[in-house]
MIZA-963847 format. One record per residue (C-alpha): residue number from 1; x, y, z; chain. Coordinates in steps of 0.5 Angstrom, whole numbers, plus 500, padded with zeros to 3 digits. Example, Ala and Ser with C-alpha at 12.3 -4.5 7.8 and 13.67 -1.06 7.14 Angstrom:
ATOM  num    x    y    z  chaine
ATOM    1  525  491  516       A
ATOM    2  527  498  514       A
//
This chain:
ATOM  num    x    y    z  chaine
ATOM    1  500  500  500       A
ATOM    2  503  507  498       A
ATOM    3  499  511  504       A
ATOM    4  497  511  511       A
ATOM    5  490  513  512       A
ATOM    6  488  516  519       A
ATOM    7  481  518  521       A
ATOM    8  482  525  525       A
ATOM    9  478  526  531       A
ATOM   10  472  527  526       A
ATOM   11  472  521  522       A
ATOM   12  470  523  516       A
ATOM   13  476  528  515       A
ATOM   14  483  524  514       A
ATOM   15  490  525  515       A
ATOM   16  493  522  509       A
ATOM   17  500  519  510       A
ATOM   18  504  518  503       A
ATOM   19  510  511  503       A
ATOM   20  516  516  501       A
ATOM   21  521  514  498       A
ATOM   22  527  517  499       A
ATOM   23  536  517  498       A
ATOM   24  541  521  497       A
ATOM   25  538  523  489       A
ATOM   26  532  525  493       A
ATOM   27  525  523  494       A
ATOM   28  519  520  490       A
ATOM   29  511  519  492       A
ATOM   30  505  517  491       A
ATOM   31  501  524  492       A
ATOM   32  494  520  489       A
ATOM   33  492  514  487       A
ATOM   34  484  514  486       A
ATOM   35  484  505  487       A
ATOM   36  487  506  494       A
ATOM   37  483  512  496       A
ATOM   38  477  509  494       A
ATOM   39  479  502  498       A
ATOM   40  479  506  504       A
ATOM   41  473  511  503       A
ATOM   42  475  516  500       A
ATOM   43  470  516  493       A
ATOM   44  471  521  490       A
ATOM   45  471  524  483       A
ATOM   46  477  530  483       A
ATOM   47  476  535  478       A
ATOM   48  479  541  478       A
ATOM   49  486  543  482       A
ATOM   50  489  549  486       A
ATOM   51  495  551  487       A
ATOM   52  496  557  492       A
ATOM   53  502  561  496       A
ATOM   54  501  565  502       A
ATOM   55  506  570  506       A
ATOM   56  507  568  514       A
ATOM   57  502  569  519       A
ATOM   58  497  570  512       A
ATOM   59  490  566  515       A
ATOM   60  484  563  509       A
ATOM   61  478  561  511       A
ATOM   62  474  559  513       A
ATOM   63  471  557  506       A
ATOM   64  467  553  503       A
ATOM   65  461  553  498       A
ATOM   66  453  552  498       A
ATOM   67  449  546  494       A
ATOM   68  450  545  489       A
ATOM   69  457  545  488       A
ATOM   70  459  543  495       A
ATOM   71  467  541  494       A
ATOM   72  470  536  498       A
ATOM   73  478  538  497       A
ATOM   74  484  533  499       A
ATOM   75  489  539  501       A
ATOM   76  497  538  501       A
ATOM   77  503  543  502       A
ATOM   78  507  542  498       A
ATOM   79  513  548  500       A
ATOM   80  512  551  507       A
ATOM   81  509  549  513       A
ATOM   82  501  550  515       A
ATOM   83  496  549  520       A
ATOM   84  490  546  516       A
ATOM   85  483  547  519       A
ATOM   86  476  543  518       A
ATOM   87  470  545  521       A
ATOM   88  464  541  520       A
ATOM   89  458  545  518       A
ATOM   90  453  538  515       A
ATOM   91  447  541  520       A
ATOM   92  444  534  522       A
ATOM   93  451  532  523       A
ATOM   94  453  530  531       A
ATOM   95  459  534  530       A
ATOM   96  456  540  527       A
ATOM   97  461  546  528       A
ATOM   98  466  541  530       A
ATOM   99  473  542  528       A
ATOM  100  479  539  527       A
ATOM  101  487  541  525       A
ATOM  102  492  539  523       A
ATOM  103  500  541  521       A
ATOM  104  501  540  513       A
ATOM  105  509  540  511       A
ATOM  106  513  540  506       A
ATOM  107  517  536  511       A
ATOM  108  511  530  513       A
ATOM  109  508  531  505       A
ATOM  110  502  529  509       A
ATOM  111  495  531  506       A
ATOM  112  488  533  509       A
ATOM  113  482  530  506       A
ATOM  114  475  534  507       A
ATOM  115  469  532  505       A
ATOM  116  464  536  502       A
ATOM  117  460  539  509       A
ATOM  118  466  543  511       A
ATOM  119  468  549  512       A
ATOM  120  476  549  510       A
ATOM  121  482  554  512       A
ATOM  122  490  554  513       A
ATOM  123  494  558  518       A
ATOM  124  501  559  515       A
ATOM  125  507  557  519       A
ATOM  126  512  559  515       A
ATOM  127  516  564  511       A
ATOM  128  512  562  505       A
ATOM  129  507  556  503       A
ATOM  130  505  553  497       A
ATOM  131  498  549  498       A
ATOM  132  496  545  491       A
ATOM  133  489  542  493       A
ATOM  134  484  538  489       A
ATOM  135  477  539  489       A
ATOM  136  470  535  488       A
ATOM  137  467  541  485       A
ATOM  138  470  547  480       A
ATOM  139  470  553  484       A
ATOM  140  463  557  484       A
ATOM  141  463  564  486       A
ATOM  142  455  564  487       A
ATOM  143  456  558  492       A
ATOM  144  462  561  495       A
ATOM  145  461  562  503       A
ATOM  146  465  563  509       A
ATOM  147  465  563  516       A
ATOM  148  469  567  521       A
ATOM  149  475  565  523       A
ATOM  150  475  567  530       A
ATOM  151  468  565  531       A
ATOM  152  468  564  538       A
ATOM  153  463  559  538       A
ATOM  154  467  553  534       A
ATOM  155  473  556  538       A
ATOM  156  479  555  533       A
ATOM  157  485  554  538       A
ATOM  158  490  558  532       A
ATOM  159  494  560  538       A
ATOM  160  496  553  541       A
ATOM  161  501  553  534       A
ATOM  162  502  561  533       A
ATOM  163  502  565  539       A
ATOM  164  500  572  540       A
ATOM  165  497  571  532       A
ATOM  166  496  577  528       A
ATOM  167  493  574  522       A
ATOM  168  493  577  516       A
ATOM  169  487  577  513       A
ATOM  170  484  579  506       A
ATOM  171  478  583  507       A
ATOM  172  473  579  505       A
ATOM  173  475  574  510       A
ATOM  174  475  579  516       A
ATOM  175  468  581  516       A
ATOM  176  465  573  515       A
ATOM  177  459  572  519       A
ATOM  178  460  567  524       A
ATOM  179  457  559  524       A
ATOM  180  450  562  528       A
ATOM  181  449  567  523       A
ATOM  182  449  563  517       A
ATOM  183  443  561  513       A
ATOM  184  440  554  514       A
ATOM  185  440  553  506       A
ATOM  186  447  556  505       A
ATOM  187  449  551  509       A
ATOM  188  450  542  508       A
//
């Protein structure tokens, strides 16, 4: 098997672990392969892929699109170092406005699998950072959304990886509504 695949605290989000292989020329890795990501409940059709680099301390998210273009994203750094954030936003879920995180690298090559239902969102940890992220749906900006990012009631602990945090926002994520706030059909 070429990945490790490790339910998180919400067992639909995944921390992906590729088998790296690795010398003195440099490294190789499976970084997808649809067989083994279907055999261990990841049945998803990627269509579209993103590429984006942040600046230290920059904050995106938390996004995510409405019905009928929800996205499920298998997310990976590929230059730098992030905190990478789901937030269950599926209404009739027991884990409703639940979230969890984890550290992605270019170091642990690890990836994030979210399904669609969940609002997404990196800190980044480094210099710079570089995320390429596959996605289950093309971008729709009439089913773009967003959530605070310092929204109190899901309680995000950004600080337990940057202290003293003074993200760097764009201006579209500094005025999100919180989860409390969103519509019932804007939500999953």
């Amino acid at each position: 098997m070429s990945f490790e695949f490790i339910k998180t605290e919400i067992n639909e989000v995944i921390l992906v672990k590729p088998k790296v292989f690795e010398d003195k020329r440099g490294f190789l890795f499976e970084s997808y392969k649809k067989s083994e990501f279907y055999n261990n409940g990841i049945k998803e059709n990627f269509i579209q892929d993103n590429h984006s680099k942040s600046s230290i301390h920059v904050l995106r998210g938390l996004h995510y699109q409405k019905k009928p273009y929800a996205q499920g994203k298998l997310v990976r750094c590929v230059k730098g170092k992030v905190y990478d954030v789901a937030v269950d936003i599926r209404k009739n879920s027991k884990t409703f406005g639940k979230w969890v995180g984890e550290i992605l690298s270019e170091e642990n090559k690890n990836m994030l699998y979210i399904p669609s239902g969940f609002a997404h969102g990196f800190l980044t940890l480094s210099d710079t950072a570089e995320l390429m992220y596959k996605t289950t749906c093309e971008y729709s900006p009439q089913c773009d959304r967003g959530i605070l990012w310092s929204d109190n009631d899901i309680n995000i602990n950004w600080s337990e990886v940057c202290p003293n945090l003074k993200p760097i926002l764009s201006e579209k994520d500094k005025v999100q509504p919180e989860l409390k706030d969103i519509k019932d059909e804007d939500l999953l």
